[in-house]
C-alpha atoms as one frame of an Amber mdcrd trajectory, in Angstrom:
protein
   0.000   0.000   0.000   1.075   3.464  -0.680   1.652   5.087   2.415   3.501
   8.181   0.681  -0.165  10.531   1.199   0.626  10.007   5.036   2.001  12.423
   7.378  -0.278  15.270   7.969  -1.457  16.855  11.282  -5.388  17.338  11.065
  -7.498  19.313  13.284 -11.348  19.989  14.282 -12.447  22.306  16.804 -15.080
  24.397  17.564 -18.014  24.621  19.682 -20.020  23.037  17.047 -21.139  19.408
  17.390 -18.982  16.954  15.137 -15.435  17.077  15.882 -15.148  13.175  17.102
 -17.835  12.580  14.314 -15.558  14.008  11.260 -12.219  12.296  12.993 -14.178
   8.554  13.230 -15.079   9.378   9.804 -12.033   9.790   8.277 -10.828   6.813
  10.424 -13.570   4.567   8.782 -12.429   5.440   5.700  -8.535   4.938   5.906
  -9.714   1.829   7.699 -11.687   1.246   4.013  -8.790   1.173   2.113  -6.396
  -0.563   4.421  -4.791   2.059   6.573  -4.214   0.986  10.475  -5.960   4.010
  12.834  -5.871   3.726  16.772  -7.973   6.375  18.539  -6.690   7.347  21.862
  -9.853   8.960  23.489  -8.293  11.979  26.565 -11.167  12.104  29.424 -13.506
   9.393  27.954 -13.517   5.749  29.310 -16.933   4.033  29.417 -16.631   3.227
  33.577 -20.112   4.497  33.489 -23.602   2.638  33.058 -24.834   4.021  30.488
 -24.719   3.158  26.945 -23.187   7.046  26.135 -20.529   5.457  27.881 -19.542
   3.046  24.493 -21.056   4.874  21.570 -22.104   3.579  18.607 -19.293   4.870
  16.164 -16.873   2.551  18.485 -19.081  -0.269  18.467 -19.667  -0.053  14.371
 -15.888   1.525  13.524 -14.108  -1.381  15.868 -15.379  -4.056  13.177 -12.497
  -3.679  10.791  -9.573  -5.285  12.001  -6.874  -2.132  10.962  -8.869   0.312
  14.168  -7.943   0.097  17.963  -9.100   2.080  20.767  -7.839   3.415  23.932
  -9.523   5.124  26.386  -8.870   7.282  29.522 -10.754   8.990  31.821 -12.186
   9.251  35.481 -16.280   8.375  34.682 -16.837  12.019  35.464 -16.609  15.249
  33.980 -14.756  17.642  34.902 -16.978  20.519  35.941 -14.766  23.405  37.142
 -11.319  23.334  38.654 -10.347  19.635  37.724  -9.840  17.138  40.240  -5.900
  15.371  40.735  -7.694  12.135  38.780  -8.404  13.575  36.057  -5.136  15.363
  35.453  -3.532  11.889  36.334  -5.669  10.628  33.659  -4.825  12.843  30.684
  -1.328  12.462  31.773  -1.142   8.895  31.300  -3.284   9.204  27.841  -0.680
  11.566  26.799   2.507   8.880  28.057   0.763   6.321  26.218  -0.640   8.721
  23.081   3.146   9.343  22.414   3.735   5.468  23.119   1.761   5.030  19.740
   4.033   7.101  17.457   5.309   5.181  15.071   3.167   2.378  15.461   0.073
   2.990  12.977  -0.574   4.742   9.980  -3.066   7.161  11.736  -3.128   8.317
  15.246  -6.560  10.297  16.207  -5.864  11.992  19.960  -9.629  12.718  20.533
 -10.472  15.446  23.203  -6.662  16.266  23.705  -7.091  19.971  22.467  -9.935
  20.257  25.730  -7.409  18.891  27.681  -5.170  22.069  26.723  -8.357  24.441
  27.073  -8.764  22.858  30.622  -5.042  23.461  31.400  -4.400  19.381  32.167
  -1.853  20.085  29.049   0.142  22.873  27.389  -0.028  24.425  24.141   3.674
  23.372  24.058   3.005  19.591  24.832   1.109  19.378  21.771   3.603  21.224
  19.813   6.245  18.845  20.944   3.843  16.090  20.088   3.545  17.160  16.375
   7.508  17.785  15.989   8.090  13.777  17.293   5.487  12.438  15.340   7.119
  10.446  12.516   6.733  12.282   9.086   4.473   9.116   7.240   2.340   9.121
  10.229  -1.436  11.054   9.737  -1.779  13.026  13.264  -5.529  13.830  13.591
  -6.162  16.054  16.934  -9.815  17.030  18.286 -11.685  19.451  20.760 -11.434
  22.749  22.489 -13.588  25.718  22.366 -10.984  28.385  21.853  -8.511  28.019
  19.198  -4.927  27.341  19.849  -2.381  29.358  17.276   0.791  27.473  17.665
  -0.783  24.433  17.063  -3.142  25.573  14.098   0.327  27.334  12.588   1.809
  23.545  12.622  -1.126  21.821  11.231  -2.069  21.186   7.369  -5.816  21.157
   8.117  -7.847  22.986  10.516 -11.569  22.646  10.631 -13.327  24.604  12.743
 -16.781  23.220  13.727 -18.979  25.814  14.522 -22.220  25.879  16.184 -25.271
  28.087  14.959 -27.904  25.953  16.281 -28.407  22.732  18.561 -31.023  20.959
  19.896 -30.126  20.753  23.541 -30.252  24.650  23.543 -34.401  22.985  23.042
 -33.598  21.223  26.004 -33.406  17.943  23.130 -30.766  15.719  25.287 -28.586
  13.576  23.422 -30.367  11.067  21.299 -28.559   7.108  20.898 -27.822   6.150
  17.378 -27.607   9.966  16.944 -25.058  11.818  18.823 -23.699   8.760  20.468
């Protein structure tokens, strides 16, 4: 397989709804035509009950034997100033995140640019992050509210997601087989 396409640092973020959503999709496709994707998910981990806790994408997009997922997380969001779990937690899903490089064609680091919003990680982490990555390696980061410069100056794509409407702001909660 032709590998020579790889190497590129992606990015969504926004407030919009979609960021994961556009990342799993380009995952299913690479996965499509025979490209190996691992998804490390920062301050996600199913410990919960519910069924939000595994969402659908996972369940459908873990089919094809070229995706693998990690997770990491507390259960709980963080609401406020975070709690010393949860900045235990992104720091061992960042350890392991750069564990990966090298490893598979595509790397998606979902929710690591809210874990820079947050504070549990610097600008600079990701920075250094992008600068080790290997240059045939596709480098697909998600999240965050506010936009983050440096980074956006390093990557090749940067998709903002933006939100003009949404149906929780209806009080519409989350719907399965929808947004999860």
């Amino acid at each position: 397989m032709d590998k020579s396409y790889l190497g590129l640092v992606q990015v969504f973020w926004g407030n919009g709804k979609g960021k994961t959503t556009s990342a799993l999709g380009t995952a299913l496709r690479a996965c499509g035509n025979g490209y190996s994707v691992h998804l490390v998910q920062f301050m996600k981990d199913g410990t919960g009950d519910s069924e939000i806790d595994y969402p659908g994408e996972l369940k459908a997009i873990e089919k094809f034997d070229s995706f693998s997922f990690k997770r990491f997380g507390t259960g709980s969001w963080i609401i406020g100033t975070p709690k010393e779990e949860h900045i235990e937690k992104v720091k061992e899903a960042f350890v392991y995140l750069k564990s990966c490089l090298g490893k598979y064609d595509i790397i998606i680091a979902d929710e690591i640019l809210y874990a820079v919003q947050l504070g549990l990680l610097k600008e600079e982490d990701i920075i250094q992050l992008i600068k080790e990555k290997p240059p045939k390696q596709e480098l697909i980061l998600t999240g965050s509210h506010k936009p983050l410069p440096l980074v956006f100056e390093l990557a090749d794509l940067v998709t903002e997601i933006k939100k003009i409407k949404h149906p929780y702001d209806k009080g519409i909660m989350a719907r399965k087989g929808l947004e999860y």
